[in-house]
C-alpha positions as a LaTeX table, in Angstrom:
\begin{tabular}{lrrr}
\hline
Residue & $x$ (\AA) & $y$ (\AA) & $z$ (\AA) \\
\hline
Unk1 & 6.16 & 38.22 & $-29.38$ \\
Unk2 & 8.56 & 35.43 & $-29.97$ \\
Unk3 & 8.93 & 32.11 & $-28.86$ \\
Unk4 & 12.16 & 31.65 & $-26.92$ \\
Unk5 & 11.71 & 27.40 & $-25.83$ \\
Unk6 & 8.70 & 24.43 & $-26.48$ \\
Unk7 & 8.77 & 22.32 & $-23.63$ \\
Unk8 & 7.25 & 19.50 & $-22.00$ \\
Unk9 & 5.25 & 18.65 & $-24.98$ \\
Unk10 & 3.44 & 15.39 & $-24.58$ \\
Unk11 & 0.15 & 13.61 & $-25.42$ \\
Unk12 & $-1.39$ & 10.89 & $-27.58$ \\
Unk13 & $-1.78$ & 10.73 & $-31.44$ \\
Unk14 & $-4.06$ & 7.68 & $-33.12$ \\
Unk15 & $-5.82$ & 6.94 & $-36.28$ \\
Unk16 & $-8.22$ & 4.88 & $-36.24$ \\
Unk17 & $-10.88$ & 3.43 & $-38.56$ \\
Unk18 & $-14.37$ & 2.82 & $-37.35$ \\
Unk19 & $-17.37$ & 1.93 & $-39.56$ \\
Unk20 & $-14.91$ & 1.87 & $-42.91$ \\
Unk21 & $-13.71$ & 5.45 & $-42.04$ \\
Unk22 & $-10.61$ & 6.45 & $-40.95$ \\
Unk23 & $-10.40$ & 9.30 & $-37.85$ \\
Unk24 & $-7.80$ & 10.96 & $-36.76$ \\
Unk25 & $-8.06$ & 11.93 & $-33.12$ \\
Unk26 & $-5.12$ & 13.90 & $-30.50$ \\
Unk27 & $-4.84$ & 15.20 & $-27.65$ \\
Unk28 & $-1.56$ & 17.26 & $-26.60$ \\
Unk29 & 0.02 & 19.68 & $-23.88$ \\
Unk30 & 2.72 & 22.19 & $-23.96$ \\
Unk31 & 4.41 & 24.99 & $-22.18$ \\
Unk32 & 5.86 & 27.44 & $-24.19$ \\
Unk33 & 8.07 & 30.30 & $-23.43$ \\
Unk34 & 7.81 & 33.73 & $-24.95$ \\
Unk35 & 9.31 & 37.14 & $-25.29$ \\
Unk36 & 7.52 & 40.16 & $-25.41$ \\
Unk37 & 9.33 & 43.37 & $-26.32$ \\
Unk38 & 7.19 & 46.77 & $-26.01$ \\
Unk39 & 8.54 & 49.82 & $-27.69$ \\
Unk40 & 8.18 & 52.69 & $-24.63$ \\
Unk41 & 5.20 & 54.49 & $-24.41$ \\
Unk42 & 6.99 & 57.63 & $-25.70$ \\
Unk43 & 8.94 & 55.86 & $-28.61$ \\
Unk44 & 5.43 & 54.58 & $-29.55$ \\
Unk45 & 3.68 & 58.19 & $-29.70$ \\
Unk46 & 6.99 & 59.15 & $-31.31$ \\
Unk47 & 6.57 & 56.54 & $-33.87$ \\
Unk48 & 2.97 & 57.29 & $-34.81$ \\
Unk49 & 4.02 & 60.77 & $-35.43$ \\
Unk50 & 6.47 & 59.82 & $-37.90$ \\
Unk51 & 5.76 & 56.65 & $-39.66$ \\
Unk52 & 8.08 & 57.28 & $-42.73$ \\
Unk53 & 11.14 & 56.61 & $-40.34$ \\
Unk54 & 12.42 & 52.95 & $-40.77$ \\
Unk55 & 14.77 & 52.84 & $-38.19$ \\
Unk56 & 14.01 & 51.65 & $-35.24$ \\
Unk57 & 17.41 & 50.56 & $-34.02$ \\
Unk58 & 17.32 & 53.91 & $-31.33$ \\
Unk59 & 13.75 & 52.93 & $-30.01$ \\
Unk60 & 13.81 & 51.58 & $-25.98$ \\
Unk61 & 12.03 & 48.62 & $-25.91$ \\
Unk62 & 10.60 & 46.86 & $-22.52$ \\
Unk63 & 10.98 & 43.11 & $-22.57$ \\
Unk64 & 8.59 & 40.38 & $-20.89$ \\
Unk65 & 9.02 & 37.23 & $-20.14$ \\
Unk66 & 6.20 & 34.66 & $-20.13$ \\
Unk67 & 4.87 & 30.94 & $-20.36$ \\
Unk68 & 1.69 & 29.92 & $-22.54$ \\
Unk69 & 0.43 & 26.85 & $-21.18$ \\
Unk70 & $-1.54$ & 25.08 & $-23.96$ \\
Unk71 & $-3.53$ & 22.03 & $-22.65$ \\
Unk72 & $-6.28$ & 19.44 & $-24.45$ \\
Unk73 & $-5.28$ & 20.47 & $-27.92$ \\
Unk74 & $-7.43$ & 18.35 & $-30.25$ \\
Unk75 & $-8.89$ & 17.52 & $-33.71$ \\
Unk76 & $-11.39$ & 20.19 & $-33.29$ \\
Unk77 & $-8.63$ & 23.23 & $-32.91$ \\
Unk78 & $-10.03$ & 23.66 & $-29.17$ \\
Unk79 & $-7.15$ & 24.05 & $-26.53$ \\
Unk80 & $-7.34$ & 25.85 & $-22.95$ \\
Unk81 & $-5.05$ & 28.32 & $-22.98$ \\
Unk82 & $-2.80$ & 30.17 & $-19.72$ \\
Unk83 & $-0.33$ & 32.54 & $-19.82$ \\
Unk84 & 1.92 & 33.92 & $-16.64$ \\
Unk85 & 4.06 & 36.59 & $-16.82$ \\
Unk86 & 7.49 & 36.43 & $-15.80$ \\
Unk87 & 7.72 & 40.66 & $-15.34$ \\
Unk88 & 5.22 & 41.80 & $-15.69$ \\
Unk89 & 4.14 & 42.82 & $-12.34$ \\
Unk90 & 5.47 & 46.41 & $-12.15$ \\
Unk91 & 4.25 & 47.06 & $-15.82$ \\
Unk92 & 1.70 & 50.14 & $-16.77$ \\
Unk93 & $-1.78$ & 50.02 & $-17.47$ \\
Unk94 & $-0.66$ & 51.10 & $-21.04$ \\
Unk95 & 1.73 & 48.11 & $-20.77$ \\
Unk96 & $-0.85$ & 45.83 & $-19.62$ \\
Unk97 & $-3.04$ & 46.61 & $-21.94$ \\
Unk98 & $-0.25$ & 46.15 & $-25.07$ \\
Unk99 & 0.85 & 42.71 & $-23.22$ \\
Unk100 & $-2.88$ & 41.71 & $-23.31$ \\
Unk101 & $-3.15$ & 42.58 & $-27.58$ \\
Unk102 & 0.18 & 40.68 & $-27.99$ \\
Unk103 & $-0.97$ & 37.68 & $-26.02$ \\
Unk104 & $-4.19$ & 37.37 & $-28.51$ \\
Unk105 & $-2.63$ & 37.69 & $-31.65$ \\
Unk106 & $-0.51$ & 35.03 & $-30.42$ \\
Unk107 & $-3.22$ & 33.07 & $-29.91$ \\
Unk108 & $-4.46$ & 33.53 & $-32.68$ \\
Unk109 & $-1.19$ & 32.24 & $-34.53$ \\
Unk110 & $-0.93$ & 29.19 & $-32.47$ \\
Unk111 & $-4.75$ & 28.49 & $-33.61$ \\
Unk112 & $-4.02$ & 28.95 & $-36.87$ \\
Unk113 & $-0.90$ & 27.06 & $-36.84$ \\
Unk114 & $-2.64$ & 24.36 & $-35.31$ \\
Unk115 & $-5.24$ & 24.35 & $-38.29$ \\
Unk116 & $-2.17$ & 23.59 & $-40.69$ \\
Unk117 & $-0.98$ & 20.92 & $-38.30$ \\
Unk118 & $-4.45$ & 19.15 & $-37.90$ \\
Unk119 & $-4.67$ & 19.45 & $-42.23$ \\
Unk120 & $-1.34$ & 17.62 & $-42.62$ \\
Unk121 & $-2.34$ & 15.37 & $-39.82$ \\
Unk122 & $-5.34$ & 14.23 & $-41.32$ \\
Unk123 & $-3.81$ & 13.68 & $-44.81$ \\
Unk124 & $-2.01$ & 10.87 & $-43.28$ \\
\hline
\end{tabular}
């Protein structure tokens, strides 16, 4: 999966002290827009077959387009999370089912990502 455009990204950022402490509170929005290429269901048997083979260059690869909607992103890593497919509508079960793995191990990156932003943040 890979991110293609970051848009409409908006919220509010503070830090605040309270009580002789300092917090650091957010609370952000975003659409992003992704690309999600999918090796064929026969280049990916073909592949498992032979996994010394490094090129991939030959292997037919499906491509999907789709928007992650991340909304009430905040201190505490939480976020609601929506994806829509562009494509996708006409894709296989197998496809599907890939799509659905690719979608959350990207969420997974975005949370984690958004662990190293909220570190930095609160160095500040």
């Amino acid at each position: 999966m890979s991110v293609v455009d970051v848009k409409e990204p908006e919220g509010e950022a503070q830090i605040i002290f309270s009580k002789g402490k300092k917090k650091h509170t957010f609370d952000m929005n975003l659409s992003i827009d992704v690309e999600i290429s999918l090796p064929s269901s026969s280049d990916a048997a073909a592949a498992a077959i032979d996994m010394d083979t490094d090129d991939n260059s030959s292997t037919a690869k499906k491509k999907y387009k789709a928007t992650v909607k991340l909304t009430e992103l905040t201190p505490d890593n939480s976020f609601e999370w929506n994806i829509s497919y562009k494509n996708a509508k006409s894709a296989s079960a197998e496809d599907r089912e890939r799509l659905g793995a690719a979608a959350g191990a990207f969420r997974g990156d975005i949370s984690e990502a958004m662990k190293a932003f909220i570190a930095d943040y609160r160095s500040l």
